[in-house]
C-alpha positions as CSV (number, residue, x, y, z in Angstrom):
1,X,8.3,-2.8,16.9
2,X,8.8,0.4,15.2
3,X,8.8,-1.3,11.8
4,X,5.4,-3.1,12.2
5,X,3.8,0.3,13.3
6,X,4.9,2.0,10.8
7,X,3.6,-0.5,8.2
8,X,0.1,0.0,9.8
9,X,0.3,3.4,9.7
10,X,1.2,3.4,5.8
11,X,-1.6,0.9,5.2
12,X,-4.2,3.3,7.1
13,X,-3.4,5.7,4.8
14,X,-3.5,4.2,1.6
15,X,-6.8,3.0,2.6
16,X,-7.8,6.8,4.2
17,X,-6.7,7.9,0.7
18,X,-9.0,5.7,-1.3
19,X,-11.9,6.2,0.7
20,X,-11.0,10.3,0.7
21,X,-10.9,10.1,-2.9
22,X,-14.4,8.3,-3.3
23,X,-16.0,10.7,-0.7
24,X,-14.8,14.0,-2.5
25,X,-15.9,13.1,-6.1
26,X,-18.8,12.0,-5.0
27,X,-19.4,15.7,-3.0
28,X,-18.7,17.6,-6.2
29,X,-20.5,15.7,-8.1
30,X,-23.9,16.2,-6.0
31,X,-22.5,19.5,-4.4
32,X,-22.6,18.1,-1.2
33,X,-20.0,21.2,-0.2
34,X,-19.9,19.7,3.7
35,X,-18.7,15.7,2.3
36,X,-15.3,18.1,1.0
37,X,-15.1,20.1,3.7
38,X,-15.1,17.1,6.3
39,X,-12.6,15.0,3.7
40,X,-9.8,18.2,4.4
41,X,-10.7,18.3,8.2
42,X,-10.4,14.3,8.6
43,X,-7.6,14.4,6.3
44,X,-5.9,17.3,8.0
45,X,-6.6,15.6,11.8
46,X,-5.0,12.3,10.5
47,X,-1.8,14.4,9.0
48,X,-1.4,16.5,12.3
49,X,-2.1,13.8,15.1
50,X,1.4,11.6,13.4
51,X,2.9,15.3,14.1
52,X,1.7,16.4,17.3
53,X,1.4,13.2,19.2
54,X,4.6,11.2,19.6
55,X,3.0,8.0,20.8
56,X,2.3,5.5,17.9
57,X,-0.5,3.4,19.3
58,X,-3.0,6.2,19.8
59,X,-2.2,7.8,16.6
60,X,-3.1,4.5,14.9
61,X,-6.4,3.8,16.8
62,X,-7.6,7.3,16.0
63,X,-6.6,6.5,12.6
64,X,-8.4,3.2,12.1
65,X,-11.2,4.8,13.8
66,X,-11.5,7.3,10.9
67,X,-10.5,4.8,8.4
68,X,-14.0,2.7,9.2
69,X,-16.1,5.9,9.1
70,X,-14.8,6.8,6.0
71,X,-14.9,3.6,4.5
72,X,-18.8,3.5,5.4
73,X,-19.2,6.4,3.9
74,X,-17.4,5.8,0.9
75,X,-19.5,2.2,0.8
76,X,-23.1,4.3,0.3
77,X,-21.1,7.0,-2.1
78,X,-20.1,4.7,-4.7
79,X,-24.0,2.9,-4.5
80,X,-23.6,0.2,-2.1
81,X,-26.5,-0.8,0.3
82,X,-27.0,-3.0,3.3
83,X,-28.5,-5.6,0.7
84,X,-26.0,-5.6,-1.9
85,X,-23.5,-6.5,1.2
86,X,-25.6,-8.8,2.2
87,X,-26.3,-11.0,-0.8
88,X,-22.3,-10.7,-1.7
89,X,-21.4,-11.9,1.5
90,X,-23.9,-14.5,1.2
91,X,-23.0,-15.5,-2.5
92,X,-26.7,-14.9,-3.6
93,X,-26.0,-11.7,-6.1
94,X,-26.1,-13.4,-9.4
95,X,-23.9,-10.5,-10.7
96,X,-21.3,-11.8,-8.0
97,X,-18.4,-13.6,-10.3
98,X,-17.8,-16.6,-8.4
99,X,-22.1,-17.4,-8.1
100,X,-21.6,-18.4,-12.0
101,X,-18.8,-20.8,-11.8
102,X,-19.2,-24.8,-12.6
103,X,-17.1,-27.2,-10.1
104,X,-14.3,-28.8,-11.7
């Protein structure tokens, strides 16, 4: 049981980094000084709750729970919109690769 946890908690993190990253480039770049300073908190309350709390379960629901937030936020940073997800999920966005394809 262990072994599966700990695979969850990896992937939360890969994905916390990638979203971390996204957040923080896009704060320097439009000196948004608080979008840095809440990327070192969040990352620093991830780090320190697989530290202080022994219990994997709630470590990985406060985890996920961060991961989503951040994930948001890293949507709308990198120019997403409500629309754009809308008309990918939809296949409607002509720029969408698959929307072009003939049937074989």
């Amino acid at each position: 049981m262990d072994g599966c946890l700990s695979a969850f908690m990896t992937l939360v993190i890969i994905m916390l980094h990638m979203f971390w990253g996204i957040v923080f480039f896009d704060g320097c770049e439009k000196k948004k000084w608080y979008a840095l300073l809440v990327v070192l908190l969040t990352h620093l309350l991830v780090s320190a709750l697989t530290f202080i709390n022994p219990h994997y379960g709630i470590n990985l629901v406060s985890a996920y729970i961060i991961m989503v937030l951040m994930g948001i936020w890293a949507f709308f940073a990198a120019g997403g919109s409500c629309r754009s997800l809308k008309l990918c999920l939809l296949c409607q966005d002509k720029d969408f690769l698959l929307f072009n394809q003939r049937s074989r």
